[in-house]
C-alpha positions in Angstrom: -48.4 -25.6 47.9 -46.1 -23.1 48.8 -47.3 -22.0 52.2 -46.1 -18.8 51.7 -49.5 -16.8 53.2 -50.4 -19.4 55.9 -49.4 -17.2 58.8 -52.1 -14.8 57.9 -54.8 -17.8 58.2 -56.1 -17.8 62.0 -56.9 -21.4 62.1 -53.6 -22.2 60.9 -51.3 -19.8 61.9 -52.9 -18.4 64.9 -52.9 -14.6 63.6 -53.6 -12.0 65.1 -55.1 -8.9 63.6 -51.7 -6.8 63.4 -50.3 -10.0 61.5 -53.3 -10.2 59.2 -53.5 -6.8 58.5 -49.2 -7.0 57.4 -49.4 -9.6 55.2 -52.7 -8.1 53.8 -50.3 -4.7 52.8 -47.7 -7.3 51.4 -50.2 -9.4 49.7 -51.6 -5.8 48.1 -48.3 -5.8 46.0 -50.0 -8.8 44.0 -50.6 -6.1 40.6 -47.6 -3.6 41.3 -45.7 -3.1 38.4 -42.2 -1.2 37.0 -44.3 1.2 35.5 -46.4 3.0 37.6 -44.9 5.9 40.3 -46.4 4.5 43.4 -45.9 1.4 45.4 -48.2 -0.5 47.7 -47.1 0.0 51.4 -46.7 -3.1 53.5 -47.2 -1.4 56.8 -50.6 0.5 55.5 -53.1 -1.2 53.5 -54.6 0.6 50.9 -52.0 3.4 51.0 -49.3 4.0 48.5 -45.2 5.1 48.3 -44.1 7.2 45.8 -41.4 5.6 43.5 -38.3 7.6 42.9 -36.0 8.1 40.0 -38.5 6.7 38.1 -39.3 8.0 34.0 -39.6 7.0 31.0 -37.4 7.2 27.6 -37.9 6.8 24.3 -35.2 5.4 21.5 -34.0 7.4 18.9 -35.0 4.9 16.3 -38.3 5.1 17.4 -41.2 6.6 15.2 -42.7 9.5 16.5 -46.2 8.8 17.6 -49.3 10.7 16.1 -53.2 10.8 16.1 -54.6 8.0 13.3 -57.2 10.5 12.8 -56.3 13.6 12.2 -52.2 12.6 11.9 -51.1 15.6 14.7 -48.2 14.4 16.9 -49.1 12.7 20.3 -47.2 13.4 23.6 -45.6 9.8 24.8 -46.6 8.8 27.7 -45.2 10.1 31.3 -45.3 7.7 34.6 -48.2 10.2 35.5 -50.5 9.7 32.4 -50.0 6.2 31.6 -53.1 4.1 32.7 -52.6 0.9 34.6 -52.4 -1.8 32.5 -51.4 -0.2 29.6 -47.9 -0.9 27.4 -45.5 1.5 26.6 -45.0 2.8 23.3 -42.2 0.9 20.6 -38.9 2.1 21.7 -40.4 3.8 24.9 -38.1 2.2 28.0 -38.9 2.9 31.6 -35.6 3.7 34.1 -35.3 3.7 38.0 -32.3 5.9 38.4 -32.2 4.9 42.1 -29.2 2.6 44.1 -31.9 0.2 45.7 -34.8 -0.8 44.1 -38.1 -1.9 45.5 -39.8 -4.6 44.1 -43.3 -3.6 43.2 -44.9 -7.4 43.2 -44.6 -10.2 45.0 -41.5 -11.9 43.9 -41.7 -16.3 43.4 -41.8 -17.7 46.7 -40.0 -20.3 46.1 -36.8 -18.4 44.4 -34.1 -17.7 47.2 -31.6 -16.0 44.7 -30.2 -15.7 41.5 -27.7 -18.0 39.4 -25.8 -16.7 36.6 -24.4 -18.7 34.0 -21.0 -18.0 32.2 -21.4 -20.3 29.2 -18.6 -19.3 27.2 -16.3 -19.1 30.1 -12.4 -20.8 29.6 -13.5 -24.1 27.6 -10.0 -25.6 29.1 -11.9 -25.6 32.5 -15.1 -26.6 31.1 -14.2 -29.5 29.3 -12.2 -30.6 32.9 -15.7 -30.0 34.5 -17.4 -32.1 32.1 -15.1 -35.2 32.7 -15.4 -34.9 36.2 -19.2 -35.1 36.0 -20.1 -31.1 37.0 -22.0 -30.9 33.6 -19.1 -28.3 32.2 -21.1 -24.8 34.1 -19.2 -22.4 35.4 -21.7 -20.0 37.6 -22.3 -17.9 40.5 -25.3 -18.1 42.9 -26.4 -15.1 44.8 -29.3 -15.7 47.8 -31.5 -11.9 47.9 -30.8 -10.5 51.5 -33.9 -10.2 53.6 -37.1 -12.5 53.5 -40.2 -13.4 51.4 -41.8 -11.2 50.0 -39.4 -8.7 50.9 -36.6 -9.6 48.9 -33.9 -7.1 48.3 -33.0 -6.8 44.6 -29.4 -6.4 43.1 -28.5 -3.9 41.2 -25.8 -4.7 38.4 -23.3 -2.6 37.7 -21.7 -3.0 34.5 -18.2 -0.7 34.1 -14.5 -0.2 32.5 -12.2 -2.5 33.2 -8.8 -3.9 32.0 -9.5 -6.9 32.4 -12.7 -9.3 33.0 -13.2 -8.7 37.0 -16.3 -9.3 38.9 -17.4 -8.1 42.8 -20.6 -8.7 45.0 -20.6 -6.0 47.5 -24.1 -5.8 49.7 -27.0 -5.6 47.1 -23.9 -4.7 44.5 -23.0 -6.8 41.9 -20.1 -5.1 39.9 -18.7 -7.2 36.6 -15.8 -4.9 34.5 -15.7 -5.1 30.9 -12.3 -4.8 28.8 -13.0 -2.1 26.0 -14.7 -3.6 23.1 -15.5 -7.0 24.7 -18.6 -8.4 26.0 -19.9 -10.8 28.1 -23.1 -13.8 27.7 -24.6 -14.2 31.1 -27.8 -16.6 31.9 -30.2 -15.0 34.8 -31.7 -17.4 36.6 -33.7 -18.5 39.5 -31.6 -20.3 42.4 -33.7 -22.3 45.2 -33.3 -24.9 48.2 -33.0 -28.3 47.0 -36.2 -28.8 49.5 -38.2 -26.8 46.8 -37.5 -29.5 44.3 -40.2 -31.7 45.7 -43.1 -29.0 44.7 -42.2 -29.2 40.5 -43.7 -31.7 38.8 -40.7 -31.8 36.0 -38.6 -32.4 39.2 -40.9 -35.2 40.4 -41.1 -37.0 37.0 -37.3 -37.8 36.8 -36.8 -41.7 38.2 -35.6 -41.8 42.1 -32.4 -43.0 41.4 -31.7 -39.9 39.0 -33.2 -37.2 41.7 -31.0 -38.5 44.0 -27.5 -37.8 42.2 -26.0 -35.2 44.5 -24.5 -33.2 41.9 -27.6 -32.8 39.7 -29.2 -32.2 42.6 -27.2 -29.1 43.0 -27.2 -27.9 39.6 -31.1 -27.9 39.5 -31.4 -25.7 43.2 -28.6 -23.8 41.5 -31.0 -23.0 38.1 -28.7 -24.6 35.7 -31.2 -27.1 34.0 -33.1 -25.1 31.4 -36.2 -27.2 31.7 -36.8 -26.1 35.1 -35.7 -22.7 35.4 -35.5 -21.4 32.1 -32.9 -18.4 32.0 -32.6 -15.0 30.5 -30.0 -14.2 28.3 -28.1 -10.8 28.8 -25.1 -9.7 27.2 -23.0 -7.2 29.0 -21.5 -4.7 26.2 -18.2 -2.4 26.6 -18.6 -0.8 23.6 -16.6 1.3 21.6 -16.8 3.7 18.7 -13.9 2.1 16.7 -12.0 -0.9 17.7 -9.8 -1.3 20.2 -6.4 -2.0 18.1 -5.7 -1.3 14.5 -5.5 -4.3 12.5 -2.4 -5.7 11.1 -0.8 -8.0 8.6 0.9 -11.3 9.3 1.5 -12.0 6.3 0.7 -10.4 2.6 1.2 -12.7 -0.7 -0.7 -11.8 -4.7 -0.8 -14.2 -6.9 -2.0 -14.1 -10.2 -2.3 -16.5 -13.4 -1.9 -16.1 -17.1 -3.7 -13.3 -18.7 -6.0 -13.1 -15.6 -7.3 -9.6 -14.7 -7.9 -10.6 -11.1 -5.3 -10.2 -8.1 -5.4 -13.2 -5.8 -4.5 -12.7 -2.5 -2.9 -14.8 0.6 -3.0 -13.2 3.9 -3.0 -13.3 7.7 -4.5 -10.8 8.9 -4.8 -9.8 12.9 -7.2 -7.8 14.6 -9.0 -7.4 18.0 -11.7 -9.3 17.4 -14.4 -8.5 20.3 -14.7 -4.6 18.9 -14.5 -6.0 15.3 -17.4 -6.5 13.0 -15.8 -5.5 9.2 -12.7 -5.6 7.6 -12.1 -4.1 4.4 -9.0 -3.8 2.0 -8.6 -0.8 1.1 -6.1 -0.4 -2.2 -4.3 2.5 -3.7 -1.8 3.5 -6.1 -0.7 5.4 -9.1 0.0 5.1 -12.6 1.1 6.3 -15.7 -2.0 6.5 -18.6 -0.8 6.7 -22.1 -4.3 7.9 -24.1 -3.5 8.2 -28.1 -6.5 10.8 -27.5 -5.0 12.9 -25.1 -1.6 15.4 -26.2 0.7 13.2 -23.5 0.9 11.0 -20.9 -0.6 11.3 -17.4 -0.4 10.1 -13.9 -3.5 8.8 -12.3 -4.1 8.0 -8.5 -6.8 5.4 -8.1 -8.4 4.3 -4.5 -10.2 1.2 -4.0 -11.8 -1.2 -2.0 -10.5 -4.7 -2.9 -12.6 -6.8 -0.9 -14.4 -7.0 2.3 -15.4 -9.7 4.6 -17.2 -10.0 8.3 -15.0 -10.8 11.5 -16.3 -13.1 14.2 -15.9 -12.4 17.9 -13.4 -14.9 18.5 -11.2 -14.4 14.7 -8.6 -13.0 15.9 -6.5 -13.9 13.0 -8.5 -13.7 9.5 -7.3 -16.0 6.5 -7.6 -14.5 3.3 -7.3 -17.0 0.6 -8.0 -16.2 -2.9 -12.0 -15.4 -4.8 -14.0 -18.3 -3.7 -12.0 -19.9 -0.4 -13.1 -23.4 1.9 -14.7 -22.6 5.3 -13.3 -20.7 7.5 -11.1 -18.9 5.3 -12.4 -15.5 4.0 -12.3 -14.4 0.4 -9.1 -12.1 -0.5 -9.0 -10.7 -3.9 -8.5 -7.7 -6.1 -10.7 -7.1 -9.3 -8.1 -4.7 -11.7 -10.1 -5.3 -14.9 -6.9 -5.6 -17.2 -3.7 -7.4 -16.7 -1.4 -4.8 -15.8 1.4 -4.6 -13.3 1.1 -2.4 -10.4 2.5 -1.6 -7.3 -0.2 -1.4 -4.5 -0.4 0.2 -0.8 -3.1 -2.1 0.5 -4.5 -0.7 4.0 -6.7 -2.5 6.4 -9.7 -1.1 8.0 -11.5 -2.1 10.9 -15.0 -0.5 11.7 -16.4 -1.5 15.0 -19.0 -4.0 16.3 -21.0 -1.2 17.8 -22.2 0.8 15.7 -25.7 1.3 16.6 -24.6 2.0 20.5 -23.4 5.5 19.1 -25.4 8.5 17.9 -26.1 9.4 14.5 -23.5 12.0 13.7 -20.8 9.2 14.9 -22.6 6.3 13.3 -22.7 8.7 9.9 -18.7 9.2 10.0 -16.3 6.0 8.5 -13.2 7.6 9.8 -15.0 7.8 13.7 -16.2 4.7 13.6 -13.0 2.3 12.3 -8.6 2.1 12.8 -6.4 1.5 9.6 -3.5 -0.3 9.3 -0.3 0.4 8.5 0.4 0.6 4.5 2.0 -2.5 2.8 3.0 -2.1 -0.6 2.9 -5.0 -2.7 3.9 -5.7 -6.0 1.3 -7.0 -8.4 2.8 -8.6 -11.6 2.0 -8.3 -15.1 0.0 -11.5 -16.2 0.2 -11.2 -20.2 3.8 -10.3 -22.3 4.0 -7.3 -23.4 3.1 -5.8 -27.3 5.6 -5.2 -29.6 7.4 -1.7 -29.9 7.5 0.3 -33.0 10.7 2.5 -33.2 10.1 5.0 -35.0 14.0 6.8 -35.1 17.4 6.4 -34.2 19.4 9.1 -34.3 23.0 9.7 -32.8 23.1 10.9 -29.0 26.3 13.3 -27.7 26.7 13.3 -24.3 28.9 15.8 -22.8 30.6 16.3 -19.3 32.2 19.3 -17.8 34.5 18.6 -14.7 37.6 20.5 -13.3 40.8 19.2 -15.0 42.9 16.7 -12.4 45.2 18.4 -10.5 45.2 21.8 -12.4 42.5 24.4 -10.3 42.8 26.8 -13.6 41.9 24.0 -16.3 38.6 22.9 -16.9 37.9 19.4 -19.2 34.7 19.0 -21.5 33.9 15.3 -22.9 31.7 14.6 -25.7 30.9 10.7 -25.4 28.4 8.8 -27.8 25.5 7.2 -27.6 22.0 6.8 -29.5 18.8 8.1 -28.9 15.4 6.0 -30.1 12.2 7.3 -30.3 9.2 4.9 -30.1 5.5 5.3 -30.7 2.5 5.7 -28.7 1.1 4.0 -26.5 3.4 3.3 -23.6 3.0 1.2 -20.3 0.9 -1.4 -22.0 1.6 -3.6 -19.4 1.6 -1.0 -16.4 4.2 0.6 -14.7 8.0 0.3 -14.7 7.8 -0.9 -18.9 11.0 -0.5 -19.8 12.7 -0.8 -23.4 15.2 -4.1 -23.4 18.3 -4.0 -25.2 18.6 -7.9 -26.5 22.2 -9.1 -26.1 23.1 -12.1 -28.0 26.2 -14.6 -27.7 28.4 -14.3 -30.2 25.9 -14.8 -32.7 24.2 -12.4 -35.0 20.3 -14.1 -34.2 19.2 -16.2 -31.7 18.6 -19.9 -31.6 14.3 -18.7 -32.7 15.7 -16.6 -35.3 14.8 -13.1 -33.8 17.7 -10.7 -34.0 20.3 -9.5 -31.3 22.3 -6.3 -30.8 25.3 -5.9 -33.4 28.6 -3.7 -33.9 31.2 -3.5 -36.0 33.6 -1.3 -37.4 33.0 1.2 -40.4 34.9 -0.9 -43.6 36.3 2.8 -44.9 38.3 3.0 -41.9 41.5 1.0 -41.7 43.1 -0.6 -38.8 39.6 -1.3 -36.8 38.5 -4.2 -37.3 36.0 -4.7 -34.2 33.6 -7.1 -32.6 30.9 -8.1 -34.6 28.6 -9.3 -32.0 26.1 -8.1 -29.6 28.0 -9.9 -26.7 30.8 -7.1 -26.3 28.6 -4.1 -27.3 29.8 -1.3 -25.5 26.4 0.0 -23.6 27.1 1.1 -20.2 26.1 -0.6 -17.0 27.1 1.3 -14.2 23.8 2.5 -12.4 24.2 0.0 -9.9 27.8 1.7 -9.1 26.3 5.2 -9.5 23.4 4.3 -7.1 21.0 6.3 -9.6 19.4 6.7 -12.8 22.3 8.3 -15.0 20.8 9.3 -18.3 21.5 7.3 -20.7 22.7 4.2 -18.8 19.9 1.4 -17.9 18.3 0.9 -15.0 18.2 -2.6 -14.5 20.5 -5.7 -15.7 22.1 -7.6 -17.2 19.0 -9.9 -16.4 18.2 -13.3 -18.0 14.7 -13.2 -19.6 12.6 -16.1 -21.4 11.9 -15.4 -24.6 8.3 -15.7 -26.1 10.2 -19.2 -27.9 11.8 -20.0 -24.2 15.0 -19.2 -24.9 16.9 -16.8 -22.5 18.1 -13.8 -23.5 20.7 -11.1 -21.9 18.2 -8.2 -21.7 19.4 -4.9 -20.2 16.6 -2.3 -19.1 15.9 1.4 -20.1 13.3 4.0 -18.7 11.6 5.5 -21.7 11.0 9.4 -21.3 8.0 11.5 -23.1 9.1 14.4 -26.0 6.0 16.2 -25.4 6.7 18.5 -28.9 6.6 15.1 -31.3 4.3 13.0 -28.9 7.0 10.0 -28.5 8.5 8.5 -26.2 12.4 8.4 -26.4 15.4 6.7 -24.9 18.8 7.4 -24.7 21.5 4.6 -24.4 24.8 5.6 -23.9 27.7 3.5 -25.6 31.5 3.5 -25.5 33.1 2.8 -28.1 36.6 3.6 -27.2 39.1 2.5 -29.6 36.5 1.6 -32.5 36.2 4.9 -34.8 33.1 5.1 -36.4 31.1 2.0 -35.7 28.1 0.9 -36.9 25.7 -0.1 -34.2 22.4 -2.2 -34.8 20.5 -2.7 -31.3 17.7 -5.3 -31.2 14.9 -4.3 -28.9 11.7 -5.1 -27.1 9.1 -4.1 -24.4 10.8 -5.4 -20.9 8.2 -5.2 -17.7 10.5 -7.0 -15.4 7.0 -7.0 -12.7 5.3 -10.1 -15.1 4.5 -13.5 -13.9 7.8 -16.3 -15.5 8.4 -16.1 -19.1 5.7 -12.9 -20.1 8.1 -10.4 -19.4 9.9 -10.3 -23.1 7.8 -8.3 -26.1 8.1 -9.6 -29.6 11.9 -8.6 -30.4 12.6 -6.0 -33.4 15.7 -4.5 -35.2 16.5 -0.9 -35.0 18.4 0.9 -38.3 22.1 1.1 -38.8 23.4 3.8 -36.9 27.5 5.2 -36.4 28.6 6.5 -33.4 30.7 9.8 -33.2 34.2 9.7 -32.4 34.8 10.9 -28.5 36.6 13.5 -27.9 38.3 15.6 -24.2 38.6 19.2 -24.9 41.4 20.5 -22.1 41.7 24.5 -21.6 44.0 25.7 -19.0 44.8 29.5 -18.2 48.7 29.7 -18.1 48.9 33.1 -17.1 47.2 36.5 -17.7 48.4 36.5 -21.3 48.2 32.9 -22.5 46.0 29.5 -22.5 46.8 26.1 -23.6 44.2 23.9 -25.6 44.6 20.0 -25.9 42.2 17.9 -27.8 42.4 13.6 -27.1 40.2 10.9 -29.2 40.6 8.0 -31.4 41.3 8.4 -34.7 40.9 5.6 -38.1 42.7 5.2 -41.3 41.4 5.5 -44.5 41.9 2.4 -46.7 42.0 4.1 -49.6 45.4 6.2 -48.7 48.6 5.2 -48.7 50.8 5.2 -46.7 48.3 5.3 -43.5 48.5 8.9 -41.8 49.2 7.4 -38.4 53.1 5.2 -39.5 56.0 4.4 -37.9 57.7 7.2 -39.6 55.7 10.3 -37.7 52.0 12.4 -37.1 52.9 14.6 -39.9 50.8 12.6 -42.5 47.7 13.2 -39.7 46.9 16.4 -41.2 46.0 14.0 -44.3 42.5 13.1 -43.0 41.7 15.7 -40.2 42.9 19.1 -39.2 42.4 20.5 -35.2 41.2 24.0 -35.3 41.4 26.4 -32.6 40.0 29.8 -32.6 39.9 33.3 -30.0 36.3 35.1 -30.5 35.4 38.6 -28.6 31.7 38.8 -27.7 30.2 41.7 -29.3 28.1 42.9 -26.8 25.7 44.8 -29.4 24.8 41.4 -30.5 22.9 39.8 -27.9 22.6 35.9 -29.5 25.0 33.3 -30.0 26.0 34.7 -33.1 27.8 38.0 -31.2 30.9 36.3 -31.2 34.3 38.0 -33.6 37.1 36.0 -34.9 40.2 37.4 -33.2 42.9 34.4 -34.7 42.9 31.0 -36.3 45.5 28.6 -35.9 45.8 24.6 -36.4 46.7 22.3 -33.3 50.0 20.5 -33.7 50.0 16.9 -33.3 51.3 16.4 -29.5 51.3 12.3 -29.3 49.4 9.1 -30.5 49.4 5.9 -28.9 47.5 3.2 -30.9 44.9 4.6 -32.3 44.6 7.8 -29.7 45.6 11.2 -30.9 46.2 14.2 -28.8 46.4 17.4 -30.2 47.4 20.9 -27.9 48.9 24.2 -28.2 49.0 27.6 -27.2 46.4 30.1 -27.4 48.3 34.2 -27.0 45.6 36.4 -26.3 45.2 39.5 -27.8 45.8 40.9 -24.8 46.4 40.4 -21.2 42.8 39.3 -19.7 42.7 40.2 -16.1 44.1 37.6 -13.8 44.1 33.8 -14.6 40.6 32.2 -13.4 39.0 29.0 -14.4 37.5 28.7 -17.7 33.6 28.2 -17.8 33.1 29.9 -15.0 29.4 30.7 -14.8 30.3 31.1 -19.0 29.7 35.4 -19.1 33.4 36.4 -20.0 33.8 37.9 -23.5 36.2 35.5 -25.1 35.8 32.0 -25.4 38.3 29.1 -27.2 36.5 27.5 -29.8 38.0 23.9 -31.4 36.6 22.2 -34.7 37.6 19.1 -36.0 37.5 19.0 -39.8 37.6 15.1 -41.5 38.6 14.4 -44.9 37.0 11.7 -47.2 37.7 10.0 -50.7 35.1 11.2 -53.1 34.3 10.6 -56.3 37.4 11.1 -58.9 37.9 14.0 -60.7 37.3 13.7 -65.1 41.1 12.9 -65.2 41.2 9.8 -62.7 42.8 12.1 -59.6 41.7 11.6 -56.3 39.3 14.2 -55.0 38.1 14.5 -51.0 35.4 16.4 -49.4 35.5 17.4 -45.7 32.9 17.8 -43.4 33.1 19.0 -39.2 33.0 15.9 -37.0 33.6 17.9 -33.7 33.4 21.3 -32.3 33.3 22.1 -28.4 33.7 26.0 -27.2 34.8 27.2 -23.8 34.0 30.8 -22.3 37.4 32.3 -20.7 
């Protein structure tokens, strides 16, 4: 049908012997095949070419093979020892490492060149085509150089590129790949449109159909599948991890009531083509508070949150929550508890190629994949936390040493008040950052559910104090925010308005807890200034606070603390003078006793001070024999005058002579190792019970002592 031998018939073609005997050494390629070493030669019948560059290779993956019968290994075949006819082995390829190769058969007659199909090229452009009738194919057709059944092949390069480029140069065809991309191509046979008439699929089609001009041209082109089925191919750039990190868009958690699952919202970009995985990697740390174990500890866990596949166009992912509509990918966190945390989640990418690469890459996760960037995220709390058990509250002196204003040679020591609480084990119930609340109420002694507030108030024996009674102007200090720290003793977060287990908001400010690892509690020391007020009682109301929970879990059950006083504050002032002298001031508030009369603080002087409390000053010599605290000698005792009160604020001061002259004037405290030192007492005097006859008896106890090395 073809007429592609009718030259070498005599009666037809008029051939002569030469032409018989060429297209007898052509028509001798009939059997040739890729495998075997040697070619038929067109010019000498019955004689063969040796192939070049021609072997054969077998696939790692491949099994080894071996005798059925007696199970030794088997040599592979070679080009030399395989038998004509005859497959090669599973995984055993054969390659032509030569630049022009020689076809070893006798191509189709009736195929003038090749077509190749693009069909995921721009869809903008194909859906033009399609309107405009070109059946939406975008192609290239290639005609072989030379003439039947000598056909020159071409060879397809496939190589780097930054972008998608493609070049036909001679027998050369040359398409570059971007890194990690890869490109669908259809192989198929082109023809003449006057070879149409020989396929009966063509012939079958109604006139009026064969004779559309552009589907005319599409089927010599080898677009329609039915009459030139093509090859796929798919030209790989591939790389052993993918081209660009990924990266979030966007991060979001969400999380319900008493759920132990993190749910999670995110954009997510990546470079799709070199692609395949992406996983969510998690980590973070946290405090464990084991009643089994002697203290606290801080764990750092690693995890994988979640994992999903990445398609070769996704170039942005959509996480969105457990069990997410098409196309949306699942994005969640299993914690197993309802904890708060706050979580570095990292994206990994592993690659699309894995199996291009050999086994000691393919083996290695870090080889074969790019992280993100950290992004911490903050997971909340989803149940309210238990309540606390207090288990002390004890009185808290906080003292301060700082260089007197103005004088280089005076130094000034503060002893300010507060409470410390200890609370029982277990903390960080509800994970991280639990902090103890002080409750705050409004001028009210319980809130509207009942559940008590912070009081104060003033100590009834004292006179002349008469105080707040409410939790609203309780003196707790609130300047961490000013300090830009963590100042023992002061909160670390609020005021803040918190809902209430009843849904009433509460003033509520925050304290970090700290571990006493010699009587296993946790402690926390609030500092309070009481100023004026001498003596107060203080009641705090407190609770667990995680300010990290989801809207209205973030209060514990409320409890009240014991009655606790605060100690009167006192600034202790010693200034060298000269070599022989140093002067001693003491400042505070003072209170009345109701009992006396007149009041020791009146209109008519100080001198009825000495009534209720007596300023003591002392000089000691260190005994150096004695190497403890208890080396110290009494050198002179003497009582501080009375300098000035205003309100309720004494000072006292006077002059300390020393025994004699100490070197030249220095600083007090300085690095404390001088062998005298100014010690101050404050003794207070109380009613007590009467005496048999009715007279009024006192007892004295030390309220404040402070000591300074010269």
């Amino acid at each position: 049908m073809h007429g592609a031998l009718d030259k070498a018939i005599s009666t037809v073609g008029k051939a002569t012997a030469a032409i018989r005997k060429k297209w007898l050494g052509l028509a001798l390629r009939e059997s040739g095949t890729f495998l075997q070493p040697e070619v038929a030669d067109p010019d000498r019948p019955g004689e063969l070419l040796p192939v070049a560059g021609l072997s054969f290779h077998l696939a790692a993956s491949a099994a080894p093979l071996s005798d059925p019968v007696t199970g030794t290994p088997v040599a592979p075949p070679t080009p030399d020892t395989l038998k004509r006819g005859d497959p090669l082995l599973p995984g055993q390829y054969a390659v032509h490492d030569v630049d022009a190769l020689v076809t070893p058969y006798l191509p189709d007659p009736v195929a003038t060149g090749v077509s190749l199909v693009f069909p995921e090229a721009d869809p903008v452009l194909r859906q033009a085509e399609t309107a405009a009738g070109h059946l939406g194919v975008q192609s290239l057709t290639l005609r072989y150089p030379g003439s039947w059944p000598l056909h020159e092949a071409y060879r397809l390069v496939v190589q780097h590129g930054e972008q998608l480029d493609g070049v036909v140069e001679g027998n050369r065809l040359t398409i570059s790949v971007p890194p990690g991309e890869q490109l669908r191509v259809r192989l198929s046979s082109a023809m003449d449109r006057a070879s149409l008439r020989v396929f009966g699929l063509w012939r079958t089609l109604h006139a009026k159909i064969r004779d559309v001009p552009q589907l005319e041209e599409a089927a010599a082109d080898g677009w329609l599948w039915w009459l030139t089925p093509a090859a796929e191919m798919t030209l790989v750039h591939a790389v052993p991890r993918p081209v660009e990190a990924p990266s979030f868009a966007l991060l979001r958690v969400s999380r319900s009531p008493d759920e132990t699952t993190a749910r999670l919202l995110a954009a997510v970009k990546v470079h799709a083509p070199s692609t395949d995985r992406l996983d969510l990697e998690a980590s973070w740390v946290e405090q464990h508070d084991d009643l089994a174990k002697p203290g606290p500890e801080t764990v750092t866990v690693a995890d994988v949150a979640c994992h999903t596949s990445v398609g070769y166009d996704e170039s942005l992912l959509i996480l969105f929550g457990e069990r997410p509509p098409k196309p949306l990918h699942a994005g969640f966190h299993h914690f197993g508890d309802t904890r708060h945390r706050t979580v570095d989640y990292t994206l990994r990418a592993t690659t699309r190629y894995r199996e291009f690469f050999p086994t000691e890459v393919a083996n290695d996760k870090d080889a074969l994949s790019r992280i993100s960037v950290p992004t911490r995220v903050v997971v909340p709390s989803t149940k309210r936390p238990v309540k606390t058990v207090v288990r002390d509250v004890l009185p808290l002196f906080r003292w301060s040493d700082e260089t007197q204003v103005a004088q280089p040679f005076g130094v000034r020591r503060t002893r300010r008040a507060g409470l410390r609480l200890y609370l029982d084990r277990p903390w960080h119930t509800t994970g991280d950052g639990e902090l103890l609340g002080v409750v705050l109420g409004e001028h009210a002694t319980r809130s509207a559910s009942g559940e008590p507030v912070s009081q104060w108030a003033s100590d009834p024996v004292w006179g002349g104090q008469e105080g707040p009674d409410n939790a609203n102007d309780l003196p707790l200090l609130n300047v961490a925010s000013l300090l830009g720290g963590d100042p023992a003793g002061q909160p670390v977060r609020g005021p803040d308005d918190v809902l209430g287990e009843d849904g009433a908001v509460r003033k509520v400010l925050g304290y970090r807890p700290e571990y006493n690892s010699d009587r296993r509690l946790w402690f926390v020391d609030i500092a309070l200034t009481p100023g004026p007020a001498f003596w107060p009682f203080v009641r705090l109301a407190v609770a667990r606070y995680q300010p990290s929970s989801l809207p209205g879990l973030a209060l514990g059950p409320v409890v009240q603390c014991d009655y606790a006083q605060l100690a009167p504050e006192r600034s202790l002032v010693v200034a060298r003078t000269d070599d022989g002298q140093v002067k001693v001031a003491v400042s505070g508030a003072i209170g009345n006793p109701r009992a006396w009369k007149p009041p020791p603080v009146s209109s008519a002087g100080v001198e009825d001070l000495a009534a209720s409390r007596t300023m003591h000053v002392r000089l000691e010599r260190r005994v150096p024999e004695i190497g403890t605290d208890l080396g110290w000698q009494v050198l002179s005792t003497d009582v501080l005058p009375v300098l000035s009160t205003v309100e309720s604020i004494v000072t006292w001061e006077g002059t300390v002579t020393l025994a004699r002259p100490h070197g030249e004037p220095a600083r007090p405290g300085r690095g404390g190792t001088g062998d005298l030192r100014i010690v101050v007492e404050e003794v207070e005097r109380l009613e007590a019970d009467p005496s048999g006859d009715g007279a009024l008896r006192t007892s004295s106890r030390v309220v404040y002592a402070d000591e300074v090395v010269l």
